[in-house]
LUMMARVEX-505497 format. One record per residue: residue in one letter; x, y, z of N, C-alpha, C in turn. Coordinates in steps of 0.1 Angstrom, whole numbers, plus 5000, padded with zeros to 4 digits. Example, Ala and Ser with C-alpha at 12.3 -4.5 7.8 and 13.67 -1.06 7.14 Angstrom:
<pts>
{"A", {5132, 4943, 5078}, {5123, 4955, 5078}, {5132, 4967, 5078}}
{"S", {5128, 4978, 5071}, {5137, 4989, 5071}, {5129, 5000, 5079}}
</pts>
This chain:
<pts>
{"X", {5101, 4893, 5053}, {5096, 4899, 5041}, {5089, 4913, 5044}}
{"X", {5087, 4920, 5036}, {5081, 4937, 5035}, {5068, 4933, 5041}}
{"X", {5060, 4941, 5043}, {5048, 4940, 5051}, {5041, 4956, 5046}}
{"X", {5029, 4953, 5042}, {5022, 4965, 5035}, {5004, 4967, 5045}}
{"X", {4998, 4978, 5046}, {4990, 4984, 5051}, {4986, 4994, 5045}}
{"X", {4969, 4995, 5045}, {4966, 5005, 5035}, {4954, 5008, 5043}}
{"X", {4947, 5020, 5039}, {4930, 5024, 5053}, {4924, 5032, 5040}}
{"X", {4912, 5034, 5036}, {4906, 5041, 5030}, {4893, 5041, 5038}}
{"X", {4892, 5052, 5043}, {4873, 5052, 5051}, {4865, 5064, 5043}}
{"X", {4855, 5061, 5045}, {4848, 5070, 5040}, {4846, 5089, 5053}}
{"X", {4849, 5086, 5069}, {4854, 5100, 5072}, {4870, 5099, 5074}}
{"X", {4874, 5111, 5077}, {4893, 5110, 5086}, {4888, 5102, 5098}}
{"X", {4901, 5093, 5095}, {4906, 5087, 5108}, {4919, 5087, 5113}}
{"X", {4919, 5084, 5122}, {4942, 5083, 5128}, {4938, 5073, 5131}}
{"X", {4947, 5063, 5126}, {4956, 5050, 5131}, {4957, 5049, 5141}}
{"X", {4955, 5033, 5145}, {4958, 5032, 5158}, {4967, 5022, 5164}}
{"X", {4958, 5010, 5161}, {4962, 4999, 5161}, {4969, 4990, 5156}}
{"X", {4965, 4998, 5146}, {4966, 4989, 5129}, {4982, 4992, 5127}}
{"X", {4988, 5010, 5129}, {5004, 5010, 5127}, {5007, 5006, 5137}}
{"X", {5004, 4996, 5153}, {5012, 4993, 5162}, {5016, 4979, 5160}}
{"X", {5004, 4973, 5148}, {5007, 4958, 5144}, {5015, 4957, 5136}}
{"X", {5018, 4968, 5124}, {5023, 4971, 5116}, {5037, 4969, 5122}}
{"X", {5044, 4980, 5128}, {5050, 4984, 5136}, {5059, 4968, 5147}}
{"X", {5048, 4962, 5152}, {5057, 4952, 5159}, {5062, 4942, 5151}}
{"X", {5057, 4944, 5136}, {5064, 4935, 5126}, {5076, 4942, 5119}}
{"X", {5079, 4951, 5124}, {5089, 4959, 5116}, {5100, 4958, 5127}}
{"X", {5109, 4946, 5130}, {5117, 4945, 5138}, {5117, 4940, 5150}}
{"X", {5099, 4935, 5151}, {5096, 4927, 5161}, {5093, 4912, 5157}}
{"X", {5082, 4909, 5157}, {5076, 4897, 5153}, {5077, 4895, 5135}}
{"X", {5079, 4906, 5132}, {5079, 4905, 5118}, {5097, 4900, 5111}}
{"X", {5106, 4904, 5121}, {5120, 4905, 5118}, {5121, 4914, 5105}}
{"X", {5110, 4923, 5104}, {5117, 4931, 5095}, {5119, 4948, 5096}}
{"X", {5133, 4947, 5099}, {5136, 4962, 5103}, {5142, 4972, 5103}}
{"X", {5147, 4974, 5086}, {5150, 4980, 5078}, {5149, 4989, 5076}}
{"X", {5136, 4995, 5079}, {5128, 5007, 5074}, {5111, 5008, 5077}}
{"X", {5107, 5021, 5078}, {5096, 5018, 5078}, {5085, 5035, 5073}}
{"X", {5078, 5031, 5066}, {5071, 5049, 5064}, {5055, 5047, 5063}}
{"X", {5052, 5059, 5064}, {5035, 5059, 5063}, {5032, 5073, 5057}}
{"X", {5023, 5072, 5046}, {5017, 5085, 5039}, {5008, 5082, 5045}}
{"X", {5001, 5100, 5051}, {4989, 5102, 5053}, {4983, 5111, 5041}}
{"X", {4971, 5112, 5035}, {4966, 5119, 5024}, {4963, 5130, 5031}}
{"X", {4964, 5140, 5027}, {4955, 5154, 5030}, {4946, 5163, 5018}}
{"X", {4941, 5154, 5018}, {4932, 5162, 5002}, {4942, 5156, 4989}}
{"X", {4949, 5167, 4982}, {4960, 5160, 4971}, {4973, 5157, 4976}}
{"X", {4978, 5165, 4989}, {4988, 5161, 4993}, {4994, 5151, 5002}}
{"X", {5002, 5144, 5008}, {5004, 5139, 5019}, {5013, 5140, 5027}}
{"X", {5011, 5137, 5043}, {5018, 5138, 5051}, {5029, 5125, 5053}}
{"X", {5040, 5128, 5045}, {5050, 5113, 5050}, {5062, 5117, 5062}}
{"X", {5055, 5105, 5064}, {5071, 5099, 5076}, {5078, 5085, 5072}}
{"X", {5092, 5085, 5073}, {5097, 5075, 5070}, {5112, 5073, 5079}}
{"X", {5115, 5063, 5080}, {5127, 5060, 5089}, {5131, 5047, 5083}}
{"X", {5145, 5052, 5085}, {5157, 5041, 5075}, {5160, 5031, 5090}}
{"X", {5149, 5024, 5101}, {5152, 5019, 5110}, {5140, 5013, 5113}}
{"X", {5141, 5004, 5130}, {5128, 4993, 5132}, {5120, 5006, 5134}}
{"X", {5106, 5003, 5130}, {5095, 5007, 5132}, {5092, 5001, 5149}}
{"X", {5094, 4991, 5153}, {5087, 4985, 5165}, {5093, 4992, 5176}}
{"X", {5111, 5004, 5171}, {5114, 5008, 5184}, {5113, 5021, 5181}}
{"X", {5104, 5025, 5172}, {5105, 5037, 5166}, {5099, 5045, 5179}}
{"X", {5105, 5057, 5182}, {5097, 5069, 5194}, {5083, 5074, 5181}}
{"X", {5087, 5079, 5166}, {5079, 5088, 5160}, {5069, 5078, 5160}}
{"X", {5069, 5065, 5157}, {5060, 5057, 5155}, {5049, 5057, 5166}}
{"X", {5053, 5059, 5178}, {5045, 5060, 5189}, {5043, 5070, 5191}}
{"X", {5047, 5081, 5185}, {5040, 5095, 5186}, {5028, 5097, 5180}}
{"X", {5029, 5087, 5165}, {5019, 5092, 5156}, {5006, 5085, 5160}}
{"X", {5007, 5067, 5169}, {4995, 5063, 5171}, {4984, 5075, 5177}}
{"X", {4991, 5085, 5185}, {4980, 5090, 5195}, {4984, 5108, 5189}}
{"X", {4992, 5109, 5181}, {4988, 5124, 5178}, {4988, 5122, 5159}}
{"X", {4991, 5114, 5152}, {4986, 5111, 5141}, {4976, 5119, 5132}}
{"X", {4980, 5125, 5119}, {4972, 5132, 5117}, {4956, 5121, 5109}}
{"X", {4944, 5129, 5110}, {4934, 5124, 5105}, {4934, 5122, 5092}}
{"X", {4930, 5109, 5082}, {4930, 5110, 5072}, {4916, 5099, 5066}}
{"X", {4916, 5099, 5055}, {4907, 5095, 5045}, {4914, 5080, 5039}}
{"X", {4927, 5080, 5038}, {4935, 5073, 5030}, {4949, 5075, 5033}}
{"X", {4956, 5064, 5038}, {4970, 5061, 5039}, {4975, 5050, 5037}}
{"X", {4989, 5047, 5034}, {4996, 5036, 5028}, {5010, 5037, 5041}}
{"X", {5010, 5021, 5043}, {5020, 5023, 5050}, {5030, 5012, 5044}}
{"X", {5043, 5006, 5050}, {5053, 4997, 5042}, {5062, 4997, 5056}}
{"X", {5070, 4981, 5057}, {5077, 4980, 5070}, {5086, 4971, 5056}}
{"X", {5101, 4977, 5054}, {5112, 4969, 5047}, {5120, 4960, 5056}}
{"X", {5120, 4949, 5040}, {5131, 4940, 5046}, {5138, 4942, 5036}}
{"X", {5153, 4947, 5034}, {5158, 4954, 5027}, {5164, 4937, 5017}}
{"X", {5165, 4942, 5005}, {5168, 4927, 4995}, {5176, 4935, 4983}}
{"X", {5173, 4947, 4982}, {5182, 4955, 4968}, {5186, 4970, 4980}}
{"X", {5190, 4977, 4974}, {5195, 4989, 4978}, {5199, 4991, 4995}}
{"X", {5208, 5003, 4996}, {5211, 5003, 5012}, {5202, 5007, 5020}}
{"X", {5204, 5003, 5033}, {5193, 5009, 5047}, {5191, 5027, 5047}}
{"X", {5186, 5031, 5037}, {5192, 5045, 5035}, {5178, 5052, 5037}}
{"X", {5173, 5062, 5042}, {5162, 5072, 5034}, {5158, 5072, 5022}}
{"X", {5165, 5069, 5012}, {5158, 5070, 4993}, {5153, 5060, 4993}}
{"X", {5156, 5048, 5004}, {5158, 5034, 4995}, {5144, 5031, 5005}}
{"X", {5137, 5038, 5013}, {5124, 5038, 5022}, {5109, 5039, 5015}}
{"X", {5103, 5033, 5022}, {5090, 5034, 5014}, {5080, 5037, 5026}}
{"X", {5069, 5042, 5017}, {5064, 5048, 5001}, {5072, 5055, 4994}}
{"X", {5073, 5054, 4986}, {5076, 5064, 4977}, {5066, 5072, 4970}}
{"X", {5066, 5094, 4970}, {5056, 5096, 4961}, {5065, 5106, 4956}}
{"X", {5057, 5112, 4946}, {5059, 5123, 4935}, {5046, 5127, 4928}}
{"X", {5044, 5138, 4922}, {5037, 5146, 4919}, {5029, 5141, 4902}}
{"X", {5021, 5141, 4900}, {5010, 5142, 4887}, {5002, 5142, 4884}}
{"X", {4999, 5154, 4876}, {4986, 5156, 4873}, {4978, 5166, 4888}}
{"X", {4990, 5172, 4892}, {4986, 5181, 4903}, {4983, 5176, 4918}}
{"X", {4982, 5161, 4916}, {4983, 5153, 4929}, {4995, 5145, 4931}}
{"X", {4994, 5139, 4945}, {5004, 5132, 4949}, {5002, 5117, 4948}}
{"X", {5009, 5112, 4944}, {5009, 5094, 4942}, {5020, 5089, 4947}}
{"X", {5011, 5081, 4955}, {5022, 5069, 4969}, {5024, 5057, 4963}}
{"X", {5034, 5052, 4966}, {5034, 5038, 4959}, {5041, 5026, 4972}}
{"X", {5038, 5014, 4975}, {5050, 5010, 4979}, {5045, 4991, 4977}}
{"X", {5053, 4988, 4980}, {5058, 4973, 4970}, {5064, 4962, 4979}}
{"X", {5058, 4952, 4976}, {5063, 4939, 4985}, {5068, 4928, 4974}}
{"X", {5079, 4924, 4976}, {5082, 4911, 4965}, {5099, 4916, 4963}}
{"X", {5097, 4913, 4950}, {5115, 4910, 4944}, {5110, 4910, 4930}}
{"X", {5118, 4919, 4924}, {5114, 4920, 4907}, {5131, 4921, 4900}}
{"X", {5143, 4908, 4899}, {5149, 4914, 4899}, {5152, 4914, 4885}}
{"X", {5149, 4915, 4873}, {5149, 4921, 4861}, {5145, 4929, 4855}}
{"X", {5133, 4939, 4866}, {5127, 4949, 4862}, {5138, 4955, 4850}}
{"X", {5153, 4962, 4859}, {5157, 4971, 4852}, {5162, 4972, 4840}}
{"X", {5160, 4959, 4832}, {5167, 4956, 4818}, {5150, 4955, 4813}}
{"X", {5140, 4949, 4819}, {5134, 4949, 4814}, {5118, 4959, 4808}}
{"X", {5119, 4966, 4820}, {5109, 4981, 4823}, {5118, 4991, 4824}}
{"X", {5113, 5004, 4810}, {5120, 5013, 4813}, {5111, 5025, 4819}}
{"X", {5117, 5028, 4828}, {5112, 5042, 4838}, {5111, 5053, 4830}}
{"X", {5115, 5059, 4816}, {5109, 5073, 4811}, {5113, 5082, 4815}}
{"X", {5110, 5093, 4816}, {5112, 5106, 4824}, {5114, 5102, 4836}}
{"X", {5108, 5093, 4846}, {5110, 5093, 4858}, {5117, 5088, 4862}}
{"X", {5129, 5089, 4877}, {5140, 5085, 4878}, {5142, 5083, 4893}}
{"X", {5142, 5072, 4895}, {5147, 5064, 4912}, {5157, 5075, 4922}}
{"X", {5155, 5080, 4928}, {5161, 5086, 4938}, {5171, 5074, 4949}}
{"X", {5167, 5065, 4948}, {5172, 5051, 4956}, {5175, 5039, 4945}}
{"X", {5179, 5031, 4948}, {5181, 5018, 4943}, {5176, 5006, 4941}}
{"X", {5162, 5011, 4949}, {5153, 4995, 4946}, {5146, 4993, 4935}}
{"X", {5142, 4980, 4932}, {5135, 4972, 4924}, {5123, 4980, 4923}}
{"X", {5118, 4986, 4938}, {5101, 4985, 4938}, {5101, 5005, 4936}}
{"X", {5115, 5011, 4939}, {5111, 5022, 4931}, {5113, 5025, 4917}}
{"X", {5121, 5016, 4910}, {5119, 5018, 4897}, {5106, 5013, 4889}}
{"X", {5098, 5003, 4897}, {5089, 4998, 4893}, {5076, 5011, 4895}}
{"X", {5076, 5023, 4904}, {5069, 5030, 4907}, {5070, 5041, 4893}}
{"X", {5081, 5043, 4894}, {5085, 5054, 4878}, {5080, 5045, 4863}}
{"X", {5082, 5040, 4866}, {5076, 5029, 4850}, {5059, 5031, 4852}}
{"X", {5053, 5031, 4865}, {5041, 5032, 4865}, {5037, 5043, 4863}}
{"X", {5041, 5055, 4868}, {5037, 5066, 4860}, {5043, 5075, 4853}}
{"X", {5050, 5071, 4845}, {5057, 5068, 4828}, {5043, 5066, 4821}}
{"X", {5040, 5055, 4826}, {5023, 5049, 4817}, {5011, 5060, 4823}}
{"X", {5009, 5058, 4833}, {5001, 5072, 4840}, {4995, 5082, 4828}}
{"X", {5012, 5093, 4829}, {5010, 5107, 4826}, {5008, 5108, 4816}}
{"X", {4999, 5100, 4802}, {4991, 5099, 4796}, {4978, 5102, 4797}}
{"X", {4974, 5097, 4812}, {4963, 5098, 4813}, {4959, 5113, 4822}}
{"X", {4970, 5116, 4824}, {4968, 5130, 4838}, {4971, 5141, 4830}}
{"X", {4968, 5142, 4818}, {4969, 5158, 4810}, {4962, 5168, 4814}}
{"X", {4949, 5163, 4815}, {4937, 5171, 4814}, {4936, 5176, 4831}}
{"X", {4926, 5187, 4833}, {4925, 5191, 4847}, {4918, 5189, 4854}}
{"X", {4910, 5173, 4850}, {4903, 5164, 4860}, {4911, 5154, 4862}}
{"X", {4909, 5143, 4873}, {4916, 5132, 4871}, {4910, 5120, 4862}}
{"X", {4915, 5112, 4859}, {4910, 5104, 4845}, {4897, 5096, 4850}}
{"X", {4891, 5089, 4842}, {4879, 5080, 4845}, {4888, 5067, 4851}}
{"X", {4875, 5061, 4862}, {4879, 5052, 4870}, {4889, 5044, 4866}}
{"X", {4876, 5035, 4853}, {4880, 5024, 4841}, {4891, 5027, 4838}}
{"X", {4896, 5036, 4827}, {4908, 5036, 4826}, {4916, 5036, 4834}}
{"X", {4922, 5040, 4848}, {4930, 5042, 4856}, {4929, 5028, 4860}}
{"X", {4920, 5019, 4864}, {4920, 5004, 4867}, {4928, 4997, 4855}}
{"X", {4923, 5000, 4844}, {4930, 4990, 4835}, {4948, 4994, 4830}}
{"X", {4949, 5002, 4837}, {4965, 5004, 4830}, {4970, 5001, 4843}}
{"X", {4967, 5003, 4854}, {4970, 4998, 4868}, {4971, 4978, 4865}}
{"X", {4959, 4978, 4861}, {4958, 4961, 4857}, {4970, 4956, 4848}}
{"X", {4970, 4960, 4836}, {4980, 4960, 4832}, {4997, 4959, 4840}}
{"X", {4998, 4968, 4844}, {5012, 4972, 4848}, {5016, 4960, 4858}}
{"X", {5003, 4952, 4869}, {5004, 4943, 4874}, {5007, 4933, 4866}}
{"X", {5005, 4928, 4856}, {5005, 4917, 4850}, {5020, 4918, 4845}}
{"X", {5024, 4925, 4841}, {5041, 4930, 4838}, {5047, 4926, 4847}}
{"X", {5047, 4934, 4860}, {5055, 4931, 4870}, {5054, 4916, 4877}}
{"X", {5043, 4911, 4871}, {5039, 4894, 4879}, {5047, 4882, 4868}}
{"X", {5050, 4889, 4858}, {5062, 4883, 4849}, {5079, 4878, 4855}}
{"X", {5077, 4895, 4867}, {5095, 4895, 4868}, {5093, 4890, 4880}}
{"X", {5084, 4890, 4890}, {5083, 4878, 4896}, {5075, 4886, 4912}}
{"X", {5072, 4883, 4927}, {5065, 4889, 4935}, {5064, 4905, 4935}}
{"X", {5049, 4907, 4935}, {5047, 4920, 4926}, {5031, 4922, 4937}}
{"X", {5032, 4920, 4954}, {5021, 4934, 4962}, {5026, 4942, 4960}}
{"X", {5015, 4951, 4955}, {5017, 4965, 4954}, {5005, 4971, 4962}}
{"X", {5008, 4987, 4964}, {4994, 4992, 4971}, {5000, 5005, 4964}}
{"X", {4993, 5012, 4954}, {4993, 5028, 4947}, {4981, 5035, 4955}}
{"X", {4979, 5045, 4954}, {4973, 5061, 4954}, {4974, 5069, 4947}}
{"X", {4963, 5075, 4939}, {4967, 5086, 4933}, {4958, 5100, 4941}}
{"X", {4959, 5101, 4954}, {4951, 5112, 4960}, {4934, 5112, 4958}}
{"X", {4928, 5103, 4951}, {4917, 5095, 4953}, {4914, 5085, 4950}}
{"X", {4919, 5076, 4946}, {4914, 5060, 4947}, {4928, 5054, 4951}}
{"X", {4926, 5044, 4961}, {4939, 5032, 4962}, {4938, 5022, 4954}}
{"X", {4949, 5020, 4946}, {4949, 5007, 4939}, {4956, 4995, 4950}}
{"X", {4955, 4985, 4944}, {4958, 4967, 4954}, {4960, 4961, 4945}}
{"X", {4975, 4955, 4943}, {4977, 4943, 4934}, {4979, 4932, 4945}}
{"X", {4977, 4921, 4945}, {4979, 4912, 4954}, {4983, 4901, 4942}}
{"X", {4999, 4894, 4946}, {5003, 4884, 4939}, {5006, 4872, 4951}}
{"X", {5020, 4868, 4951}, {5023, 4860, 4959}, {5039, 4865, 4973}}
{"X", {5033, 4858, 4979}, {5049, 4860, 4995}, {5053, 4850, 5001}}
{"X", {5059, 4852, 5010}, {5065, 4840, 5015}, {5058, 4841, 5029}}
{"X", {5055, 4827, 5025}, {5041, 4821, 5035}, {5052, 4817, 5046}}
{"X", {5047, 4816, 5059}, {5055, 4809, 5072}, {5056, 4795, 5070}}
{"X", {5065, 4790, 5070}, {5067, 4776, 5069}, {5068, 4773, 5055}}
{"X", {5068, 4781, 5046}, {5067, 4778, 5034}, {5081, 4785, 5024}}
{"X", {5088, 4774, 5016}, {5100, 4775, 5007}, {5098, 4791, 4997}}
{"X", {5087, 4787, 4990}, {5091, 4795, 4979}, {5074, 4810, 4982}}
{"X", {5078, 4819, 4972}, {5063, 4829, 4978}, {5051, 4819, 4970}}
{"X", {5040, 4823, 4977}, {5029, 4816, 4973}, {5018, 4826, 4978}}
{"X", {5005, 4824, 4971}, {4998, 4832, 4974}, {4985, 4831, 4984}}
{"X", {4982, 4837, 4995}, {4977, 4852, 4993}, {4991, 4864, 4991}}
{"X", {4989, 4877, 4987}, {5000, 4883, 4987}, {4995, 4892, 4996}}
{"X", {4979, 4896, 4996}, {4972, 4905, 5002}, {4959, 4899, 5008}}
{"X", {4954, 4906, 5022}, {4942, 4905, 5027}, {4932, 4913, 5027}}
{"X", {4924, 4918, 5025}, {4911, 4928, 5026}, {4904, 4931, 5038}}
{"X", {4898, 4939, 5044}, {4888, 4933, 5049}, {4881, 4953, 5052}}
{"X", {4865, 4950, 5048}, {4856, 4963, 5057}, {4849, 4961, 5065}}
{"X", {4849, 4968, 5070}, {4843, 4971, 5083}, {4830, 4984, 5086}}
{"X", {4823, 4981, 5092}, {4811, 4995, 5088}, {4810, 5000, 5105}}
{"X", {4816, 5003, 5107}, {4818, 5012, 5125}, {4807, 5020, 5131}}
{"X", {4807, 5017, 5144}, {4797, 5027, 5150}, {4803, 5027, 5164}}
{"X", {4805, 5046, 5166}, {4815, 5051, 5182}, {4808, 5043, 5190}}
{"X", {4795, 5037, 5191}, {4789, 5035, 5206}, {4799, 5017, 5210}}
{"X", {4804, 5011, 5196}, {4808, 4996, 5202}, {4816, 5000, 5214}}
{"X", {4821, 4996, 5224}, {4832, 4994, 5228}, {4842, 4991, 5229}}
{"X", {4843, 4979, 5216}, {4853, 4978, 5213}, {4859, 4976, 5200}}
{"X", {4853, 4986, 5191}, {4853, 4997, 5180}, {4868, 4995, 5177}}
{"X", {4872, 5004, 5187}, {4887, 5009, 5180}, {4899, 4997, 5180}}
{"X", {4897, 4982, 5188}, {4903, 4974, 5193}, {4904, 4967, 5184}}
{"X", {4889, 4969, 5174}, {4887, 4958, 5160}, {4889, 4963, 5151}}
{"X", {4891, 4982, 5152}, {4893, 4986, 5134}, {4910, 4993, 5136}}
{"X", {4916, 4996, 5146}, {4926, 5000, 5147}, {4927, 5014, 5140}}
{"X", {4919, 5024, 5144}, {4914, 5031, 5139}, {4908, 5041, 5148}}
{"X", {4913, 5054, 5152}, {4904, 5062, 5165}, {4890, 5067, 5157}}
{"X", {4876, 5065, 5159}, {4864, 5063, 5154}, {4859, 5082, 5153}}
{"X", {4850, 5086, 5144}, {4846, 5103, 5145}, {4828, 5093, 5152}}
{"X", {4827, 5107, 5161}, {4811, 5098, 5165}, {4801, 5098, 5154}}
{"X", {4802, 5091, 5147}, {4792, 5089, 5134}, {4797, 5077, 5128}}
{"X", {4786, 5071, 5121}, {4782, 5059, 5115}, {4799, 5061, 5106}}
{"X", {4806, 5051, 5097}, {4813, 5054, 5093}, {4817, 5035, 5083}}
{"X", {4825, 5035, 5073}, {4825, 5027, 5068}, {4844, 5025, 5065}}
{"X", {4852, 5013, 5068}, {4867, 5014, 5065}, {4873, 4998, 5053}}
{"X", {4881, 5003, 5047}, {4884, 4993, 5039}, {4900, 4995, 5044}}
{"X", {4903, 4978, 5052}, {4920, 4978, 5055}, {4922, 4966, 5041}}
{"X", {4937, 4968, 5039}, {4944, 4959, 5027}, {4960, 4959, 5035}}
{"X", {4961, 4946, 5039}, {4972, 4943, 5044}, {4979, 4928, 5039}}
{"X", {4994, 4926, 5042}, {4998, 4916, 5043}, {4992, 4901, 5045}}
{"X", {4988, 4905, 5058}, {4984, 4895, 5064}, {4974, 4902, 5076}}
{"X", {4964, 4890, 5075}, {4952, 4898, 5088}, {4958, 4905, 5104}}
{"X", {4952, 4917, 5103}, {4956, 4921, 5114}, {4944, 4924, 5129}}
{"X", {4937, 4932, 5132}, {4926, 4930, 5135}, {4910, 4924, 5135}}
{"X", {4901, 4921, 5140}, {4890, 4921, 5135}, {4889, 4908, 5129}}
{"X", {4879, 4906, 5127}, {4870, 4892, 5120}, {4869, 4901, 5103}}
{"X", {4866, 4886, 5095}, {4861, 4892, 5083}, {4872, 4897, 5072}}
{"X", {4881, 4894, 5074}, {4897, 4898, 5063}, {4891, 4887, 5054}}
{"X", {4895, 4888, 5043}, {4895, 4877, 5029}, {4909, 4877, 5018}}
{"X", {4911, 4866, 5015}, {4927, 4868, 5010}, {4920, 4871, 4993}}
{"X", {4930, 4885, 4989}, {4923, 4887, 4974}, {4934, 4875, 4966}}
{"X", {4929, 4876, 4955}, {4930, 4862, 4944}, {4946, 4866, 4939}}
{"X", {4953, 4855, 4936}, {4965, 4861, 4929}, {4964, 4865, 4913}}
{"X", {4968, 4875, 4916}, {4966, 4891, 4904}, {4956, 4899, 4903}}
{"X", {4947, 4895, 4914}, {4939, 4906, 4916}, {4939, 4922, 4918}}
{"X", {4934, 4928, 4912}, {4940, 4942, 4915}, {4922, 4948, 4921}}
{"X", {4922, 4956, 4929}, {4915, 4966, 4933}, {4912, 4975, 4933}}
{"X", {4904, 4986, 4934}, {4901, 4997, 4935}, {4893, 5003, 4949}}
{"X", {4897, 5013, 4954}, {4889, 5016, 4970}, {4888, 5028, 4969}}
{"X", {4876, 5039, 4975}, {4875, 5049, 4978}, {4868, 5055, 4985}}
{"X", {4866, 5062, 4999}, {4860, 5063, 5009}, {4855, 5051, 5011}}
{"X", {4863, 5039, 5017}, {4860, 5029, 5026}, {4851, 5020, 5013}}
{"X", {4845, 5021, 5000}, {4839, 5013, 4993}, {4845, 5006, 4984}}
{"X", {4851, 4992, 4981}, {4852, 4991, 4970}, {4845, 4992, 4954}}
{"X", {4850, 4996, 4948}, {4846, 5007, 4932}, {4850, 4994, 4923}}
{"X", {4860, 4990, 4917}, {4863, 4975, 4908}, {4873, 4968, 4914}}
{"X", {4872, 4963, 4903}, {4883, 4948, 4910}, {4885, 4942, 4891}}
{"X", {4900, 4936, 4893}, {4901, 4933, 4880}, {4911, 4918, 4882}}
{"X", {4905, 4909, 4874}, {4912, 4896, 4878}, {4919, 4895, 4869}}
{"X", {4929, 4886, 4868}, {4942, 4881, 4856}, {4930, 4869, 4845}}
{"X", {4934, 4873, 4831}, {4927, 4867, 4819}, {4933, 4848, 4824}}
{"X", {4925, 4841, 4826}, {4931, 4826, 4823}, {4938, 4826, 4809}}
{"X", {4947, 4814, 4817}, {4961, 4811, 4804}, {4948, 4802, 4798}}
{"X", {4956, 4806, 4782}, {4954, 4803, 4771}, {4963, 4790, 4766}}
{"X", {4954, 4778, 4766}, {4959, 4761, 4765}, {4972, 4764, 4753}}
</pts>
């Protein structure tokens, strides 16, 4: 299955660890090795890399642990391909432009009725999958809110993000991890657990961490090369990767993160008897 990774700290950091766990699951221990990419943010824009191949034998992948650019916020994604071909379009994240920033998106699950059932709008899949048409339908709903020449209030941006989860948890496994060049969103539904038939949840793990250069073994537990200063990191992954202290978010939980703090959180309404 797809394998997702996300960093929000409050300074830049480069990756370290964290895309090499990433990474030995993309073809290694993960068997999934389809594809693999990583947005780094740079203010509104980002720096992506993506490969239509294993991440675990990737050369660039091991270039970027140790020359990686510094960032604030990145999204990474390791495919197991289930709709579209082993191709570049069909690679994740996927981003495009609104509201003058860049928005990353990338998706773990299977939605396969999205496309009769969600229509994309103006925006239009460059590739074939489920989880990029599902990105276009999300900001289809969005660019409502990205008129103006600020970016929208939190609240709102949570609740149509909330929303859009609850849609896609209809058509059926729906991790997600968005960016809109300042806050990451986190849907966490259901996957396929080891040993286990059908997906079930956790979909996603959390976990922060509040750093300081003097530990020793700092970088071993945040996967993360440290700036010498106090510093604070929020990872959202698959499944725990470093470190003590991960917690599995609830199924349909959605999140909010920015510089390393969680901002809201929004749970699914209980069913109605």
């Amino acid at each position: 299955m797809c394998e997702l990774l996300a960093l929000s700290s409050s300074l830049p950091v480069r990756l370290t660890f964290s895309l090499r766990a990433l990474a030995a699951r993309g073809g290694g221990s993960g068997g999934t090795g389809d594809g693999w990419g990583v947005a780094f943010y740079q203010g509104p824009d980002v720096a992506l890399f993506r490969e239509p191949a294993a991440a675990a034998d990737s050369p660039l992948v091991h270039f970027l642990e140790s020359h990686g650019p510094a960032t604030d916020l990145a999204l990474s994604h390791i495919r197991h391909a289930t709709r579209g071909a082993i191709s570049l379009a069909n690679t994740q994240p996927f981003v495009r432009e609104l509201g003058g920033q860049t928005h990353a998106f990338a998706h773990n699950g299977d939605l396969p009725g999205i496309f009769e059932a969600l229509a994309p709008g103006r925006y239009h899949p460059v590739g074939q999958t489920d989880s990029e048409h599902a990105f276009c339908v999300l900001l289809e709903r969005l660019r409502g809110l990205w008129r103006g020449s600020a970016p929208p209030g939190l609240e709102d941006r949570l609740s149509l993000v909330a929303e859009f989860a609850a849609d896609l948890r209809a058509l059926g496994p729906a991790n997600f991890l968005y960016a809109d060049g300042e806050v990451l969103f986190a849907h966490a539904h259901r996957r396929k657990q080891t040993g286990k038939a059908h997906p079930e949840p956790p979909g996603l793990w959390m976990r922060q961490g509040h750093c300081t250069p003097d530990d020793p073994v700092a970088e071993q537990q945040t996967g993360v090369s440290l700036r010498p200063t106090h510093q604070t990191v929020v990872w959202l992954a698959s499944v725990p990767l470093a470190g003590d202290g991960w917690r599995s978010l609830e199924e349909g939980e959605v999140v909010a993160v920015r510089g390393g703090e969680l901002l809201g959180r929004r749970l699914p309404r209980p069913a109605v008897p």
